[in-house]
N, C-alpha and C positions, 0 to 999 in steps of 0.2 A: 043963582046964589051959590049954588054948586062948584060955581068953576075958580074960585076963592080958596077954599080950602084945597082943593085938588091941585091947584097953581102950586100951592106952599108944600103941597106934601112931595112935587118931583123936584119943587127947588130944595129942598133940604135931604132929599134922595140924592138929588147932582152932586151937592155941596158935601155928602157922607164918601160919595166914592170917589173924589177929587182926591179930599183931605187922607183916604185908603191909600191911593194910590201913591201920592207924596210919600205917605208915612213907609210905604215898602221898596218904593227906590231909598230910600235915608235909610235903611235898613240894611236892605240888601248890600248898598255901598259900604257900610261900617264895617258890615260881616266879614268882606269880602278885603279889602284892608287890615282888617285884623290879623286874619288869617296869614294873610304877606309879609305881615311881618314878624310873624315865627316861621317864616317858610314853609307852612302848610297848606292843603288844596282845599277852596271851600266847594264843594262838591256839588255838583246840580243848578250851581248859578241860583240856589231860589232861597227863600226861607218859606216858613209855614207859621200862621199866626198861631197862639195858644189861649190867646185869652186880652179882653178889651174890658175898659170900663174906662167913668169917669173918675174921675179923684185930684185934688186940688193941687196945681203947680201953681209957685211962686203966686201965693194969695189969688188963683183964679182957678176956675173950674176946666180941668183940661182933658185929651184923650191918654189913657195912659193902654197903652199894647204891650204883649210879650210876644214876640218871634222866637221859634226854632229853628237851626240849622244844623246843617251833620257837615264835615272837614274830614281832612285825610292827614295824618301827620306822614313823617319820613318812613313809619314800618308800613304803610300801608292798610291801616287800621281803619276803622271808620268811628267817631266819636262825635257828638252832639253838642250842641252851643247853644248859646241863647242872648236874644238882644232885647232890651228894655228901650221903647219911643217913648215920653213923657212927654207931652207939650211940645210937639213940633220942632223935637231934637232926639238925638239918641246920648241917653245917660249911663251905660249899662251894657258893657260886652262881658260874656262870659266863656269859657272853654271847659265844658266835662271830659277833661282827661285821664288817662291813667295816673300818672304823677299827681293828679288833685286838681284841683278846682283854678282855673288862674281867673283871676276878676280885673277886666281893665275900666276905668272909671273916668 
């Protein structure tokens, strides 16, 4: 009776690090075009999550992530970004730069 419950718990363990992994290529991807197109370096090829929960996309119960990343503009500076995944899309690039805050949507 055991082997019931423990079936559901790797298949919903499989099915947590799939949906991870999707969510930080779409990630990584967006960041990394971003970045290109103000001509700046996004550094490290990676992001770093910050923070995960549920909360409701478009009348349903979705994943919603925050990613970190750091970029290099033309002085050679190192500056921090941040991406927003909602429901199995990215909604949310953002650039912490000197000049302020730029938000692309």
């Amino acid at each position: 009776m055991i082997e019931i419950p423990v079936l559901l718990l790797l298949l919903g363990i499989g099915f947590y690090w799939h949906n991870q992994m999707q969510a930080m290529d779409a990630v990584r991807f967006a960041a990394k075009q971003a970045t290109v197109q103000y001509n700046w370096a996004f550094l490290d090829d990676s992001v770093m999550q910050k923070l995960i929960r549920i909360k409701p996309y478009q009348g349903k119960l979705a994943m919603y992530r925050e990613f970190q990343f750091e970029f290099s503009d033309t002085e050679a500076k190192r500056h921090k970004g941040a991406v927003i995944h909602h429901g199995k899309k990215v909604v949310e690039v953002k650039f912490y730069h000197d000049s302020g805050i730029i938000d692309l949507k």
